[in-house]
C-alpha positions in Angstrom: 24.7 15.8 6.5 28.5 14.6 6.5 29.7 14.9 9.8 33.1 14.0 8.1 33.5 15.5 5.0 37.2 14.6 4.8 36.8 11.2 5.9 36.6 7.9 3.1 34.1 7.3 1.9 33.5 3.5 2.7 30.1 3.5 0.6 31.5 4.8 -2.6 33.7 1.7 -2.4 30.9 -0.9 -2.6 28.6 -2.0 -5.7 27.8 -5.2 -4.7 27.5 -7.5 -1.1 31.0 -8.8 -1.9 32.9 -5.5 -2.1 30.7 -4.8 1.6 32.4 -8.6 2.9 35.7 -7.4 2.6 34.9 -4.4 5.0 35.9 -5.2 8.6 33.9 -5.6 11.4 35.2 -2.6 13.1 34.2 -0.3 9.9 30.6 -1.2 9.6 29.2 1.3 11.6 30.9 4.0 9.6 29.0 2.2 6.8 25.7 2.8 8.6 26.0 6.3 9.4 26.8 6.8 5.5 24.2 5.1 4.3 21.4 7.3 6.8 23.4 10.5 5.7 22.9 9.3 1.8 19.3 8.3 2.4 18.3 11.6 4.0 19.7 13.7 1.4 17.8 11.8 -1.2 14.7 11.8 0.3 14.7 15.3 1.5 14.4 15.9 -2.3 12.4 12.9 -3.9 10.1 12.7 -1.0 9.9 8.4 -0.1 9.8 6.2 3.0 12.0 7.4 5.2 11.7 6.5 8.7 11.3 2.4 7.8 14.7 2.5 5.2 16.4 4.4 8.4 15.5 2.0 11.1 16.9 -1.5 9.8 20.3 0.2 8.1 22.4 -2.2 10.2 20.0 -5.2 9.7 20.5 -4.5 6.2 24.4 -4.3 6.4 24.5 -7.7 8.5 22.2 -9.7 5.8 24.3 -8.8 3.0 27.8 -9.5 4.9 26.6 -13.1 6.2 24.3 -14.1 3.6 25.0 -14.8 -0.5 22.8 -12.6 -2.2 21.5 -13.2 -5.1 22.2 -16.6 -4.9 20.4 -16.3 -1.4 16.8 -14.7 -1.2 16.0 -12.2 0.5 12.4 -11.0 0.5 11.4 -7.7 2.2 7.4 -7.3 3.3 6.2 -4.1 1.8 10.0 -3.2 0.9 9.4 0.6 2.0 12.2 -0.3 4.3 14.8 -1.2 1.0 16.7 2.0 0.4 19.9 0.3 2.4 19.3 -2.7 0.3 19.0 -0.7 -2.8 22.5 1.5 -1.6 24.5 -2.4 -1.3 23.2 -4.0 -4.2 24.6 -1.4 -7.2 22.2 0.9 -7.1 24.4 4.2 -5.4 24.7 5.7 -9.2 21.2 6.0 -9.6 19.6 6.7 -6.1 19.2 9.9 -6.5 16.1 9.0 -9.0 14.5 7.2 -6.3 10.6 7.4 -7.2 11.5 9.9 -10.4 9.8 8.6 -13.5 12.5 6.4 -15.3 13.8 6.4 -12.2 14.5 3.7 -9.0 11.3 2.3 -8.0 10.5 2.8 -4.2 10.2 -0.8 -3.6 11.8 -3.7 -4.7 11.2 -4.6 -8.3 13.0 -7.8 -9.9 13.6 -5.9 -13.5 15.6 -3.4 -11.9 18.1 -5.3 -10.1 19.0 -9.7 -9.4 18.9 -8.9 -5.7 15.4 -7.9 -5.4 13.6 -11.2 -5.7 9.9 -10.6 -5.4 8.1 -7.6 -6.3 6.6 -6.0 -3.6 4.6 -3.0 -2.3 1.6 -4.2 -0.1 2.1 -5.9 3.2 2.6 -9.2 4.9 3.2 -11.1 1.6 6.8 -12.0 2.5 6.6 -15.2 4.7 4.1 -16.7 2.3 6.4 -15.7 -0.9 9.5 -17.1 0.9 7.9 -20.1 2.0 6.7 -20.8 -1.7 10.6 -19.9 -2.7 11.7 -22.4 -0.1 9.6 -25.4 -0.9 10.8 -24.5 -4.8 14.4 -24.6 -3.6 13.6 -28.4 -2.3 12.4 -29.6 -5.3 15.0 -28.0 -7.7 17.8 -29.9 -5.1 18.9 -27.0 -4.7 21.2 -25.4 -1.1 20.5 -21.4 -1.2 18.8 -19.8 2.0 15.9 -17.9 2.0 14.9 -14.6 4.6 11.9 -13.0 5.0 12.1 -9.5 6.4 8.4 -8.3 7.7 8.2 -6.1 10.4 6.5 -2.3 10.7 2.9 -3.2 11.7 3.2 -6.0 8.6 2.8 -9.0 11.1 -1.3 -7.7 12.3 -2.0 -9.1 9.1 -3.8 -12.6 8.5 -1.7 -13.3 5.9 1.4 -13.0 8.0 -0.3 -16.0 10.1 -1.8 -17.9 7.0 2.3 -18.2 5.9 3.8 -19.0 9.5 1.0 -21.5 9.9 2.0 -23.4 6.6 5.8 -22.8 7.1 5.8 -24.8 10.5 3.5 -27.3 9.0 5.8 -28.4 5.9 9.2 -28.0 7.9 11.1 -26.2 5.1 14.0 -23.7 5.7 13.1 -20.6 6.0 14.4 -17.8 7.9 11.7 -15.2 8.9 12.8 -11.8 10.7 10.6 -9.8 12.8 11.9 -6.1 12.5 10.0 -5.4 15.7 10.0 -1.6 16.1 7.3 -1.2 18.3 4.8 -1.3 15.6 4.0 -5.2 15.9 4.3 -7.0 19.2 5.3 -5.6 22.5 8.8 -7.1 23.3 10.6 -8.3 26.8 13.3 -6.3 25.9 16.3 -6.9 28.6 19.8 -7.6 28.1 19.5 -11.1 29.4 17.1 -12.0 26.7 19.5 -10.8 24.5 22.5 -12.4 25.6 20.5 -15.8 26.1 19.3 -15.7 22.4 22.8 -15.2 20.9 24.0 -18.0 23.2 21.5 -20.1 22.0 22.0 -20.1 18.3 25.4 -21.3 18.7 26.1 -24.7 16.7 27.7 -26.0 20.0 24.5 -24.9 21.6 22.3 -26.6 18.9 24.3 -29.5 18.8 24.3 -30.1 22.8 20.6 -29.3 22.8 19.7 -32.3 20.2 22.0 -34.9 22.1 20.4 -34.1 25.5 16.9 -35.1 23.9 18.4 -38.0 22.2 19.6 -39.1 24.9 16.6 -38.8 27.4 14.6 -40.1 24.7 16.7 -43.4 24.4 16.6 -44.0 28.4 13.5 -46.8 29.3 10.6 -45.8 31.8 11.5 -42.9 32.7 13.3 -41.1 29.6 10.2 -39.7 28.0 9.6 -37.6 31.9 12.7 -36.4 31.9 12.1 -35.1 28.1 9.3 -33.4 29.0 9.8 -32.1 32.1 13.5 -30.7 30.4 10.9 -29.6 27.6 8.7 -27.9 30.3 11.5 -26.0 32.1 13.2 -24.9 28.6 9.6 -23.3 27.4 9.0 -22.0 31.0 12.9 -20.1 31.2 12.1 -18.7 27.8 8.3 -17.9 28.5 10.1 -15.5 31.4 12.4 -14.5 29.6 11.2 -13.8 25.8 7.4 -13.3 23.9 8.5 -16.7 21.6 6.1 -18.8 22.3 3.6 -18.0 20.4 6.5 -18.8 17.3 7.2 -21.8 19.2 3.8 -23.1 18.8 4.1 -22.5 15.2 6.4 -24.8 14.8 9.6 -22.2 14.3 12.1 -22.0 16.6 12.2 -18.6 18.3 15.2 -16.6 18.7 15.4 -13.1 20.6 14.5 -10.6 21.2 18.0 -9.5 19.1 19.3 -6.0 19.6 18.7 -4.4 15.8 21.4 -1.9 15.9 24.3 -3.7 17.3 25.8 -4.9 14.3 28.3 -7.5 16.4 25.0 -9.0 18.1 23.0 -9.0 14.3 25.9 -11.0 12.3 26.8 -13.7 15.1 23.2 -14.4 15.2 22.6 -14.7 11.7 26.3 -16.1 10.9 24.7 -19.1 13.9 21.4 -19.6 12.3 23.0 -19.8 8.9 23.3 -23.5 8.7 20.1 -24.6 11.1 17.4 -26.3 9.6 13.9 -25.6 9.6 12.0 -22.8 10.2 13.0 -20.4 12.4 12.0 -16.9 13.3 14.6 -14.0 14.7 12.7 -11.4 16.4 15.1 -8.1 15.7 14.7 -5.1 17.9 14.9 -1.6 15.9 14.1 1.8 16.5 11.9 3.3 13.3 13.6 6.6 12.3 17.1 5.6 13.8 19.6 8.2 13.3 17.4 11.2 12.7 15.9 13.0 15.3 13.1 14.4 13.7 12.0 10.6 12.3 12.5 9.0 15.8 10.7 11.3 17.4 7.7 11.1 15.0 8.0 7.9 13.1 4.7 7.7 11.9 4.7 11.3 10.2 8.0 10.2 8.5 7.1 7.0 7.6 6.1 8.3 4.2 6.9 11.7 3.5 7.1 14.6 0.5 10.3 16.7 -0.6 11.9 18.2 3.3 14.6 20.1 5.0 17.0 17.8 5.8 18.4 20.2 8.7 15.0 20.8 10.2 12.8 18.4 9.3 10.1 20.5 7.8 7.9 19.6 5.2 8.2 21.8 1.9 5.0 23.6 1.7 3.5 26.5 -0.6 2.0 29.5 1.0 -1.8 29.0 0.9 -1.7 25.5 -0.1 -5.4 24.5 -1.5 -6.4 21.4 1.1 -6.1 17.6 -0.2 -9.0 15.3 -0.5 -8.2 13.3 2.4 -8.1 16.4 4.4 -11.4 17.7 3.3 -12.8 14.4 4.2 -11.1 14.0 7.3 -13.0 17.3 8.3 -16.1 16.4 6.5 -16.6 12.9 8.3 -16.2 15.1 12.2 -18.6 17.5 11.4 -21.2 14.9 10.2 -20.4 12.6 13.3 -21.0 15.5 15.4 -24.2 15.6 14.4 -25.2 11.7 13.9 -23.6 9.3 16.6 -24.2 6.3 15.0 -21.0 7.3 12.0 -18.6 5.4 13.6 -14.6 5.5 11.6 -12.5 2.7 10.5 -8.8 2.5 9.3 -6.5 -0.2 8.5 -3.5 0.9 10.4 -3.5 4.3 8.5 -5.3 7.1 10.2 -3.0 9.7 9.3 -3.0 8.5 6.0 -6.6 8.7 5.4 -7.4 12.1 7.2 -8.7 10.3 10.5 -6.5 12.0 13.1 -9.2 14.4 14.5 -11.8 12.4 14.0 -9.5 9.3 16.6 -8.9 12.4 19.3 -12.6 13.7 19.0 -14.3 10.7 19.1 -12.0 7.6 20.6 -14.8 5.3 21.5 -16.6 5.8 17.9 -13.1 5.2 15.6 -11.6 1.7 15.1 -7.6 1.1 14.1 -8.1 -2.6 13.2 -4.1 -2.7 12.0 -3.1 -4.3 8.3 -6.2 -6.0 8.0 -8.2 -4.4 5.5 -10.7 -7.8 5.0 -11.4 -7.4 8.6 -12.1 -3.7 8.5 -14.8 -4.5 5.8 -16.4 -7.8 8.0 -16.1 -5.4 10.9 -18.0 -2.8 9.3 -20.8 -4.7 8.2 -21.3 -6.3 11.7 -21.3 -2.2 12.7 -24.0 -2.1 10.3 -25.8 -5.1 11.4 -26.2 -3.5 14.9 -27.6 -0.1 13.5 -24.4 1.9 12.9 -23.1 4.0 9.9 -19.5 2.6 9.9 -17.5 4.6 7.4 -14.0 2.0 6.6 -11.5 4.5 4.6 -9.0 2.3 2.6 -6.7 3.3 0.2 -7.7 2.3 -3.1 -5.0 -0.5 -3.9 -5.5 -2.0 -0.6 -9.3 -2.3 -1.1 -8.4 -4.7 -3.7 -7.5 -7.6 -0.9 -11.0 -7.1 0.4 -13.0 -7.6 -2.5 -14.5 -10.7 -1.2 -15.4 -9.3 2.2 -17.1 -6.4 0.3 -19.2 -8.3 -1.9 -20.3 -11.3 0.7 -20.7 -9.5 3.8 -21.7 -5.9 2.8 -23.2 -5.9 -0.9 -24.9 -9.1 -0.9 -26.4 -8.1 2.9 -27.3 -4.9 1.3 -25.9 -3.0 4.6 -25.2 0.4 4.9 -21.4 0.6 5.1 -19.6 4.0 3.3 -16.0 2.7 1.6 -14.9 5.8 1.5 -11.8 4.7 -1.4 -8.7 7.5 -1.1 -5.9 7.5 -3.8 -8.2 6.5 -6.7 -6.9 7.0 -9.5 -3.5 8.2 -10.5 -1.5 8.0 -7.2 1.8 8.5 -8.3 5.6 7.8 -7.4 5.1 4.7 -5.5 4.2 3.2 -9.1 2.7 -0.2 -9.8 1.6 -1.7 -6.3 -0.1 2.1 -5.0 -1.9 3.3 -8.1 -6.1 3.3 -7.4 -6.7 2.6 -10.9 -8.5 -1.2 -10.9 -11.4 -0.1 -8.6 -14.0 1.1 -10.5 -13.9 -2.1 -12.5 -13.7 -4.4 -9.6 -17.0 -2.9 -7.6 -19.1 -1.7 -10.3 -20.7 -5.2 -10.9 -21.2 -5.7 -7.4 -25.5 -6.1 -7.1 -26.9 -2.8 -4.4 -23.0 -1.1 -4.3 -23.6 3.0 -5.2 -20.3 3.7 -6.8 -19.5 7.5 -7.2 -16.7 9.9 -7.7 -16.7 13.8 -7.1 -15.1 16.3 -10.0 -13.7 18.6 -6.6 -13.4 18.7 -3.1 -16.7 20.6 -2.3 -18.8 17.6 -4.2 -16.6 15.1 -2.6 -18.2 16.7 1.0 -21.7 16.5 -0.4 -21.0 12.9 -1.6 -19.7 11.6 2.1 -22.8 13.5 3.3 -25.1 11.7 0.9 -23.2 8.0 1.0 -23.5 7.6 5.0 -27.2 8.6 5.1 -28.0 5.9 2.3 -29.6 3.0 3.1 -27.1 0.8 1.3 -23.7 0.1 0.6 -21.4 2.9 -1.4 -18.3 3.5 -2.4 -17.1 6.8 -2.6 -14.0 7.1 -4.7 -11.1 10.5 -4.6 -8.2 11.0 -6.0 -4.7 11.4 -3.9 -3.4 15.1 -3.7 -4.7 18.5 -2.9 -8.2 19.6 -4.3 -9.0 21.6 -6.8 -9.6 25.0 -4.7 -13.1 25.3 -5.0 -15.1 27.5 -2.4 -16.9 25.2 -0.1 -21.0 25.8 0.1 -21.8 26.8 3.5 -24.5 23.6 3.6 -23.9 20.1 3.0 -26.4 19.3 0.0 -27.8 15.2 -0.8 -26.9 14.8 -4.5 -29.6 12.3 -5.7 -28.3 8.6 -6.5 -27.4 8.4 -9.9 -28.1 12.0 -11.4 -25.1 13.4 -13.8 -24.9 17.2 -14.3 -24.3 19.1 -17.4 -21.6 21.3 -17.1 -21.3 22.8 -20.9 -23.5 22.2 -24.1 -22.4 21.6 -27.0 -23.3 20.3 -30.3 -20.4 18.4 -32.1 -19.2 15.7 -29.1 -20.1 14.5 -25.8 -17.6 13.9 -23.0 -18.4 12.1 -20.7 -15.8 12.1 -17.5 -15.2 11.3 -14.3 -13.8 12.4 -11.2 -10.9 13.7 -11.2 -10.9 14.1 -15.1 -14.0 16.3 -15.4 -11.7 19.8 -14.8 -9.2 18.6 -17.5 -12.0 17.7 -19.7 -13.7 21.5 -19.5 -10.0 22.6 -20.4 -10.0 20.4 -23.5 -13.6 21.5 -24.3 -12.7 25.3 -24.2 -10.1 24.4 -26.3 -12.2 23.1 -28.7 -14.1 25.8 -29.0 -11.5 28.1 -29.8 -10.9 24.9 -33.1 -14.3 26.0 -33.8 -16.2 23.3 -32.1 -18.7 22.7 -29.6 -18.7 19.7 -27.2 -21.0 19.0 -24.1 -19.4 18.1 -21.3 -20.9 16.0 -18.6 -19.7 15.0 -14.4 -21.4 11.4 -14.6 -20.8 11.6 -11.2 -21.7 8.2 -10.4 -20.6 5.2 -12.0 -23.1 2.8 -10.5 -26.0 3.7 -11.1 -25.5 5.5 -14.3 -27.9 8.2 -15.3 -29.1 6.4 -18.2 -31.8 8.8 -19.4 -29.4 11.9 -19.7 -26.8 9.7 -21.2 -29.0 8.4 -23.6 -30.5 10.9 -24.5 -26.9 13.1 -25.2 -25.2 9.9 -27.2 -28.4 9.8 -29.8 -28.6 13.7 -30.2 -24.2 14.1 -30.6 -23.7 10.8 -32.1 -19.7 10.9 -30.6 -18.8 10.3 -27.8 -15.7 10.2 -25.4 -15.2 8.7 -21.8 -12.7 10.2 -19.3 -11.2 8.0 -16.6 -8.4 7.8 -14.3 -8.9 4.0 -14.5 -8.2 0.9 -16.3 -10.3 0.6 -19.9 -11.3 -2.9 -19.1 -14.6 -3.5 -17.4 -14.5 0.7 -16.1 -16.8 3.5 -16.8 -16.0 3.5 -20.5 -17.2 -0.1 -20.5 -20.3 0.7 -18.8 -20.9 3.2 -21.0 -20.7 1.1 -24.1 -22.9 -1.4 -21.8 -25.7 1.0 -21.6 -26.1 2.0 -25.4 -25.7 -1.5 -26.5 -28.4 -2.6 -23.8 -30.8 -0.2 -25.1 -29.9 -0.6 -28.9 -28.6 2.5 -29.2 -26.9 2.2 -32.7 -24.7 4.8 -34.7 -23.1 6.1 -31.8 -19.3 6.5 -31.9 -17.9 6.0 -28.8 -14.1 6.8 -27.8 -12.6 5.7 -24.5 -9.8 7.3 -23.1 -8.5 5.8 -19.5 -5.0 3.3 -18.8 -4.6 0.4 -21.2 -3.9 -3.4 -20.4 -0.7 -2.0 -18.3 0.8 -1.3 -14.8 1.7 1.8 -14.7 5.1 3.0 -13.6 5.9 5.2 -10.5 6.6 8.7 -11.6 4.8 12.1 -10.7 0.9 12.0 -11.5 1.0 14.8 -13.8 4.0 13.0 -16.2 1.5 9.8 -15.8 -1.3 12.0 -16.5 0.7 13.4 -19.4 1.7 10.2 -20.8 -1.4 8.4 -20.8 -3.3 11.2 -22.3 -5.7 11.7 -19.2 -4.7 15.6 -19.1 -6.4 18.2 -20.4 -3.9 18.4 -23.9 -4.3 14.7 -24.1 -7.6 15.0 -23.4 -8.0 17.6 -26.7 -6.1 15.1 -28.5 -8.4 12.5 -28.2 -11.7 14.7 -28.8 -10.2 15.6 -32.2 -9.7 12.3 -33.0 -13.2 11.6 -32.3 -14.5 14.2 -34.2 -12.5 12.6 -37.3 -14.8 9.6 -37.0 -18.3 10.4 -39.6 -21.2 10.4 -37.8 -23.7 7.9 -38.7 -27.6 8.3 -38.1 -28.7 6.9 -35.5 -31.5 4.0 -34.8 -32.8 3.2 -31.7 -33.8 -0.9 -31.9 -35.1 -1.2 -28.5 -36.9 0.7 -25.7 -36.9 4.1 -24.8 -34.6 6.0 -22.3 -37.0 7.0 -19.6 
């Protein structure tokens, strides 16, 4: 990707921001092209977010040549857009382990480096985090600035508004940049508006602007007129001439529209707002993708991306590649709304991501794209359901979490028939702590009338969606991220019955009961046994909520051991409910080993090193059914009831 392999290499020079100040102006863009041609190389092979790190390289380069970082904050919203960042602030040596287990994290992470100085992952938490810096900064007597970068569809978000709202309100300052490319509000994008903006910010400017008010203000009679009929002409010339007022009427003053890849425009601006106080918003004008064809001309399909050829573009595919879970539901959910127009499709600003591409073309009036608003999508769906829809909402798992209120108040407790249909549950993978599904199966299965179900493959996953949007009450449907497990497909979609298991092997010695995506690797360890010389029954549960508590208890009094499998946190998940059920119906002498993620966040690294790691593969799996089998078996006393 060097255009110049001869040339110096500025970049290799710097390994902090104050190495980048000593550049000149005049060799910054240099510096910008090396750091895309270093970011597309890297990705191409570690797979990452590429067309959001590409598109604010110069905003990036201009932060860290005005501002004093660390001593200065600097918060990026969901900080898929820090690989420049990452590239400035000492990180060069080790980018090439970006998203590798023991590697760079994707996002910002404050263990791995002093200039990133709030974790993130999940969007539109910036404004709120900086504000809460900000009003920490006041109290401490302290002088540093802080930024807020959100941008990339972050601002549809409430919580976006929730933070500007309070920022205006206590007056602190903040700085809060819009990355605006095209993704979050429609911009009067002119040259005027530019130049006017950059004119503005100058102290001179500033200063002049004040004195005028002061002294219309101080005039007698007619003073406060003039004031607000200056006032009314200012707003109305920058109405015309810019989208600020909306900032305005937050209480921030507005500045822009700025052109985001004209470095000389970017520093004067932020070398003028430097030293202004209170809170004030720059809107920044980027192209997503800038720099490489391929991402500009489809920015959402490189937003985030696997391993590519840098020269072409092309994702890296096998020959004959089995189909992912989100495609097979993608497909599923059009072929059932063919059939039943009352399934109507919701996404919080990811329909690619969740399969729903088709489904949007095919039926445009039935699919919603309610942007970063996941609590909405789930209010929205129960009012669907309220008027005699089948809304299905598909969230990513780890974005579910921030609607947990929604889905118990509105949908559960309503008793509505609304499908969460819950991709990437489980272990998701490379983008590490903030992206892996592995809290949801605790946080629902409490919730009063919720179904909560996970297939062992693709072709129950279709039955599953089949059986969860003809229900007459709330389920969530829960699959892992990734490609299936290359089953055939049935030619009929078949109702599985709420709450019935299946035994998939009998055995005598243990029980294992799994989950999911951890009922193949659990028939591995089980054949494995057998060649050890024992015999272990193997069950899909299948559902989690409602559990089939005859079968279960029926198997835990005749084996006396057993193990739970789950791609999910120990505490409060299907091993817990497990342990719930014998202990509810007195079930005693039962040994029960749970094997899912302990009281952790797990790191970013590829699923089957996690898997490996946390023993939720089919050796570790083994592992812990030998261990089991250590324990003696005890006889076994029922104290109370029966299990029918």
């Amino acid at each position: 990707m060097d255009k110049n392999p001869g040339s110096r290499r500025l970049l290799e020079a710097i390994n902090n921001p104050q190495e980048l100040k000593k550049l000149s102006p005049e060799q910054l863009p240099q510096l910008a092209q090396e750091i895309r041609e270093k970011i597309i190389a890297t990705v191409a092979k570690t797979g990452g977010h590429l067309a959001p790190s590409l598109g604010v390289v110069e905003l990036t380069i201009a932060l860290h040549y005005v501002f004093d970082c660390p001593r200065d904050k600097i918060i990026w919203d969901v900080g898929h857009q820090a690989y420049a960042h990452k590239l400035l602030t000492g990180r060069q040596d080790r980018f090439q382990t970006l998203r590798q287990y023991g590697g760079l994290s994707g996002f910002p992470k404050r263990s791995e480096s002093p200039y990133d100085a709030f974790d993130t992952g999940h969007s539109s938490t910036s404004i709120s985090a900086a504000l809460g810096m900000a009003a920490a900064r006041c109290l401490n007597k302290e002088r540093n600035r802080v930024i807020a970068v959100i941008g990339d569809g972050a601002m549809t978000a409430g919580l976006a508004f929730e933070g500007l709202n309070n920022a205006g309100d206590l007056n602190k300052d903040l700085i809060v940049i819009l990355n605006d490319n095209g993704m979050s509000i429609a911009p009067n994008v002119g040259a005027m508006s530019s130049f006017f903006s950059r004119q503005f910010t100058r102290p001179t400017m500033v200063f002049l602007k004040k004195q005028i008010e002061n002294l219309l203000g101080s005039l007698p009679a007619i003073g406060d007129d003039l004031l607000t009929f200056a006032k009314r002409s200012q707003d109305s010339l920058k109405a015309f001439f810019t989208p600020g007022m909306l900032f305005e009427a937050l209480k921030f003053t507005y500045l822009g529209p700025v052109k985001g890849h004209r470095l000389d425009h970017l520093i004067e601006t932020l070398q003028n707002v430097k030293n202004l106080r209170g809170p004030i918003l720059i809107h920044v004008l980027t192209t997503k993708g800038k720099g490489y064809e391929p991402a500009e001309s489809d920015p959402t399909g490189f937003h985030g991306l696997g391993r590519f050829d840098p020269d072409t573009g092309e994702a890296k595919k096998s020959v004959g590649e089995v189909p992912s879970y989100t495609q097979v539901f993608g497909e599923t959910l059009l072929r059932l709304a063919q059939d039943d127009p009352k399934i109507v499709a919701i996404t919080a600003a990811m329909p690619d991501g969740t399969g729903l591409v088709d489904f949007r073309h095919d039926f445009p009036d039935r699919f919603y794209d309610v942007g970063i608003c996941e609590q909405h999508a789930v209010t929205f769906a129960a009012g669907l359901a309220m008027g005699g829809m089948r809304p299905v909402a598909a969230i990513y798992s780890t974005f579910m979490q921030r609607a947990y209120d929604q889905v118990l108040h509105d949908v559960c407790m309503q008793n509505l028939p609304v499908t969460l249909a819950l991709d990437r549950g489980g272990v998701v993978g490379e983008d590490g702590e903030t992206h892996q599904g592995l809290f949801d199966l605790s946080f629902l299965r409490h919730l009063p009338n919720l179904t909560l179900m996970a297939p062992k493959d693709e072709n129950e996953m279709r039955d599953m969606l089949y059986t969860a949007v003809e229900h007459p009450g709330p389920v969530a449907l829960r699959y892992p991220r990734g490609k299936g497990v290359g089953v055939v497909f049935s030619s009929t979609l078949q109702k599985i019955a709420i709450g019935k298991a299946e035994v998939l092997r009998e055995g005598e010695d243990l029980l294992i009961l799994a989950l999911g995506a951890s009922v193949y690797p659990a028939l591995a360890a089980a054949e494995q046994l057998a060649v050890r010389g024992f015999s272990a029954t193997v069950v899909n549960a299948r559902f989690v909520k409602p559990l089939d508590e005859n079968l279960i208890l029926t198997l835990a009094a005749k084996h006396s051991r057993v193990l739970t499998v789950e791609e999910n946190v120990l505490a409060g998940g299907f091993g817990s409910a497990i342990l719930e059920l014998l202990a509810d119906h007195g079930l005693t002498g039962v040994s029960v080993k749970r094997l899912g993620i302990p009281d952790i966040f797990v790191e970013h690294g590829a699923p089957n090193i996690l898997r490996q790691k946390y023993g939720l593969d089919a050796d570790g799996i083994l592992q812990a059914a030998l261990t089991a089998l250590e324990q003696p078996a005890q006889p076994q006393k029922v104290v109370w009831g029966t299990f029918n």
